[in-house]
Every structure is written in structure tokens, then in C-alpha cells.
C-alpha positions as CSV (number, residue, x, y, z in Angstrom):
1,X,-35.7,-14.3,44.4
2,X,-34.9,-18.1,43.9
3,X,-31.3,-18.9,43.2
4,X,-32.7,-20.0,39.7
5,X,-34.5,-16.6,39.5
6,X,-30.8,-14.6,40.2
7,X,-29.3,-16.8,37.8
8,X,-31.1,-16.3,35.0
9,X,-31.4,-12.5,35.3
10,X,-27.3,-12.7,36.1
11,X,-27.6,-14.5,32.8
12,X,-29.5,-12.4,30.6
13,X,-27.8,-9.0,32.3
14,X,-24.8,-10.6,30.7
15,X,-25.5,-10.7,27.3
16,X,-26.5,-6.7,27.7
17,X,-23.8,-4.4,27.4
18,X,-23.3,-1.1,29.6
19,X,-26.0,1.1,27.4
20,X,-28.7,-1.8,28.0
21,X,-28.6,-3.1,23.9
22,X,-27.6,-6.9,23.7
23,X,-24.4,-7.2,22.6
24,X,-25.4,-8.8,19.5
25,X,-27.3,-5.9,18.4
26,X,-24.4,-3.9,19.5
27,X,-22.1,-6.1,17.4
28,X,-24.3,-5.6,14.3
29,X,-24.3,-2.0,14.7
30,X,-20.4,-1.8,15.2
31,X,-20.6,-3.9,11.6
32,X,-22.8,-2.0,9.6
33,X,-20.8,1.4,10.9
34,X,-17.8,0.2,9.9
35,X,-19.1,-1.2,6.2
36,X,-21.0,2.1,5.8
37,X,-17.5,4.1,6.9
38,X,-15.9,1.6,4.0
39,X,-18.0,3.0,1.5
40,X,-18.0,6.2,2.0
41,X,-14.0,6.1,1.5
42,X,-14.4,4.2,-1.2
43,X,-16.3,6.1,-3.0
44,X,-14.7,9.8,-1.8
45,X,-11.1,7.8,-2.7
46,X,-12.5,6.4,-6.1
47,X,-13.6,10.1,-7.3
48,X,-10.1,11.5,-6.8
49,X,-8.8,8.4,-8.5
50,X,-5.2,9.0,-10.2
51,X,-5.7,6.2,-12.6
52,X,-5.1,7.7,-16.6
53,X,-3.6,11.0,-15.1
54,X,0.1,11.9,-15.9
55,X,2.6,11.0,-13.4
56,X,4.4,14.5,-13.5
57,X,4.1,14.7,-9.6
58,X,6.1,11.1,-10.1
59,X,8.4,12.0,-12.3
60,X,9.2,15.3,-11.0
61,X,10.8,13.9,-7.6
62,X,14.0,14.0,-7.1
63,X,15.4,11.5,-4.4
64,X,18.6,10.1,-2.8
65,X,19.6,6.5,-3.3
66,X,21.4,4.1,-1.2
67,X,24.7,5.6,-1.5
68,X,23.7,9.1,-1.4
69,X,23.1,9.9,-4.8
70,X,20.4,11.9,-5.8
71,X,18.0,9.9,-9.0
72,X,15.2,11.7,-10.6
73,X,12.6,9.4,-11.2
74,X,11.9,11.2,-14.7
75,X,15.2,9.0,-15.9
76,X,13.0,5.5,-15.9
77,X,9.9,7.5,-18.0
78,X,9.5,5.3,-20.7
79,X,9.7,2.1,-19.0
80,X,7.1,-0.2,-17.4
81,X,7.5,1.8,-13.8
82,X,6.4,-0.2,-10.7
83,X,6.9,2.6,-7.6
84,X,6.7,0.7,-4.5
85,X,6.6,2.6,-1.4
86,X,7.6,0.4,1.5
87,X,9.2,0.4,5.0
88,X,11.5,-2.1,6.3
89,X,9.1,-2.4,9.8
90,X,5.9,-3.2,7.3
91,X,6.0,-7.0,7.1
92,X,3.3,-6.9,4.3
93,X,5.6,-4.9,2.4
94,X,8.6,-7.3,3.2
95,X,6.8,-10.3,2.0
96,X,5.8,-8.7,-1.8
97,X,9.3,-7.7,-2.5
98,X,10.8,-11.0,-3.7
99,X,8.5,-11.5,-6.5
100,X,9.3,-8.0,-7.3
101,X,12.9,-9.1,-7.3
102,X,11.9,-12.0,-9.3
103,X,10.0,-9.6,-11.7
104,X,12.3,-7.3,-12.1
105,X,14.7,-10.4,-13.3
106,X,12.8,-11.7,-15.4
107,X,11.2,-8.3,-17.5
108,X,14.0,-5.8,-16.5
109,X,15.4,-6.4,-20.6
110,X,11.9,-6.0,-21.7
111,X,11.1,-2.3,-20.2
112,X,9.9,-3.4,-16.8
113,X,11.9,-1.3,-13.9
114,X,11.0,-1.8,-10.5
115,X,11.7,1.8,-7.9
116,X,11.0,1.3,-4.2
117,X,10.8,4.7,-2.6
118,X,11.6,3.8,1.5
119,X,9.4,5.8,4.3
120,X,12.4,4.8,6.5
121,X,16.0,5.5,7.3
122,X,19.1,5.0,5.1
123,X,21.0,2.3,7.1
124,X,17.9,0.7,7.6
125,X,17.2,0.4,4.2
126,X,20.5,-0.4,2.9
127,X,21.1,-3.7,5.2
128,X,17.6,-4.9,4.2
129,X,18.1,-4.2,0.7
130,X,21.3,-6.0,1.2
131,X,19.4,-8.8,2.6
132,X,17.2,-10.0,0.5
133,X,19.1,-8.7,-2.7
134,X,17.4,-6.5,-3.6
135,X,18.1,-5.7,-7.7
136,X,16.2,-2.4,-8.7
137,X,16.9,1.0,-7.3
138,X,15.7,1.8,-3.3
139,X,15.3,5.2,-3.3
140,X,15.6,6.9,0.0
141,X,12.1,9.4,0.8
142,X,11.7,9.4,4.7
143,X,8.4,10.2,6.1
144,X,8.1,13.1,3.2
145,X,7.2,10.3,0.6
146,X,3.6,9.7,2.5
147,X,2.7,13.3,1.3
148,X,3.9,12.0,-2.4
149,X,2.4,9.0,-1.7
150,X,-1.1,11.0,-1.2
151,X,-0.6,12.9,-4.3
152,X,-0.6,9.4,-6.2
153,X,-4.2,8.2,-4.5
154,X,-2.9,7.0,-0.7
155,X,-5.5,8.7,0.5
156,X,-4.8,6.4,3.7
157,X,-1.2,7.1,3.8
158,X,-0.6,3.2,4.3
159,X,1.9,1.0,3.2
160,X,2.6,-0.8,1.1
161,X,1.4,1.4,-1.4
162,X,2.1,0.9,-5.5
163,X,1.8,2.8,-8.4
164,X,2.5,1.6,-11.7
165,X,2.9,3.8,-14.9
166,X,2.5,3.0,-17.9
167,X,5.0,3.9,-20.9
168,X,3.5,7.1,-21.8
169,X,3.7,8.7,-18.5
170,X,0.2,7.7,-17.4
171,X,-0.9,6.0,-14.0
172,X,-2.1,2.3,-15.1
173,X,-2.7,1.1,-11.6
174,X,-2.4,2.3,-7.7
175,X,-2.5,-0.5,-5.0
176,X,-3.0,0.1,-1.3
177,X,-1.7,-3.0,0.4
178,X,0.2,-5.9,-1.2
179,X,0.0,-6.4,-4.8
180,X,-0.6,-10.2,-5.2
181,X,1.2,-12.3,-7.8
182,X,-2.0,-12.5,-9.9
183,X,-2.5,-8.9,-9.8
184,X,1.0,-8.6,-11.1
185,X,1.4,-10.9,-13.4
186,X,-1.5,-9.4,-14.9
187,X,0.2,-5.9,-15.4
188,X,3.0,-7.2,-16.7
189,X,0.8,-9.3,-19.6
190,X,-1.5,-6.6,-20.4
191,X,1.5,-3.8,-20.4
192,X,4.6,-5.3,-21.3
């Protein structure tokens, strides 16, 4: 073999991964796996949607707050409730809370409350709350309020993870990952 030879089939063995496919193909594959994995949750998660039920497994919790206390979450029924389950280690959940602060200022007198149930410890959650200033109730849930969580349509048991009820008790809107300003402002128009 020439040196030319050697160096093309070095070349071209490259480009092949350990099975023999070309990695592009292999790529494409790993692509079209992943998007056809994407839609099969999607649609399993969108037929065991929550959106219109009652939030009775909501409203029948019962957790502690950042002093100790324990709050029912049936006392805000009636109100524009925004549940926010967050962790003080998620950064995406770090990064939505101010403009719920800012919401919560600015629509708390007209029925809006904001409740942000913590998967996380009480200290932890107490010096971030303290932080950033945070003005609506931080409920305390631990691990345990992944399971609730999953009962309101986190069928990935992510976070963040928001669910917003409506004043009659019903589930407007669940949101796995951040809920952008848009997306919010848009509840608050439509339901407010």
C-alpha cells in the first residue's frame, strides 16, 4: 500500500464508527430516536393532561411554611393560584422567580397569589427566599412534592414545574420548565 493508499483508508475508517455505519448516519439515527422518543411522551403526557380537571389533589395538601407553620393550600381557592414548584439548586427555576415577585406585586390586590412549593430543605429555602425577597408564600414539600407534582401532569418529575388554577378550582395551565414572561403575562390577561 502507498502512503496515499493508508491515508485515505485511515481517512475514511475515521468517519465510521465502531459498528461500521458512518457516523453521520449514526448521528441521524441518534436524531430521529430521540424526536420519535419526544413524541411518544408527548402524546402519552398530553392524554393524561390535567388541564380543566379540579385541583382537589392541590387543594387538599397540607404543607409547612418557612417558619414552621403548616398552610393548606385550599385557603388561596378562589384566587388566581400560580403553584410553582422550585428548588433553590435549579438555576432555571432561580431565574423565573423575580418576575413572579414582580407579578405577584403588581396583581396580588386583584386575586393573583403566587405559592412556591420547595423540593428542598428549610434553611435552604428560607436564606434564598430571603435573598431575593421573595413576597408570596414558600411552602416547604421536600422530595414528597415530586409525587404531587406528578399528580398535577409532571409526568417527568422536573423542575421547574407550574400549575396555575383558575378561580373555580380548575387547572388553566401546567408548565414543565420556565414559564416565560409572554406566557405569563398572557395568563394573567386572559384570567385576571
Amino acid at each position: 500500500m502507498t502512503d496515499q493508499t493508508s491515508e485515505h483508508l485511515l481517512v475514511a475508517g475515521a468517519s465510521r464508527g465502531a459498528a461500521g455505519i458512518p457516523r453521520w448516519l449514526a448521528v441521524a439515527l441518534a436524531g430521529a430516536v430521540a424526536l420519535a422518543a419526544g413524541v411518544f411522551v408527548a402524546r402519552t403526557t398530553a392524554d393524561s393532561s390535567p388541564i380543566g380537571q379540579e385541583a382537589s389533589a392541590l387543594f387538599g395538601v397540607t404543607l409547612p411554611d418557612l417558619e414552621g407553620r403548616e398552610q393548606k393550600l385550599e385557603q388561596w381557592k378562589g384566587k388566581l393560584l400560580v403553584v410553582n414548584f422550585w428548588a433553590t439548586w435549579c438555576a432555571p427555576c432561580r431565574e423565573e422567580m423575580p418576575q413572579f415577585i414582580k407579578a405577584q406585586t403588581e396583581f396580588g390586590a386583584k386575586g393573583l397569589q403566587f405559592v412556591g412549593i420547595a423540593v428542598d430543605q428549610a434553611d435552604k429555602t428560607q436564606q434564598f427566599a430571603k435573598e431575593i425577597g421573595l413576597n408570596y408564600p414558600a411552602l416547604v414539600g421536600g422530595m414528597g412534592a415530586m409525587q404531587l407534582s406528578k399528580t398535577l401532569g409532571n409526568e417527568m418529575m422536573a423542575l421547574p414545574f407550574t400549575v396555575v388554577v383558575g378561580r373555580n378550582g380548575r387547572i388553566l395551565h401546567t408548565q414543565l420548565g420556565p414559564l416565560k414572561q409572554a406566557q405569563l403575562d398572557s395568563l394573567l390577561s386572559k384570567n385576571l
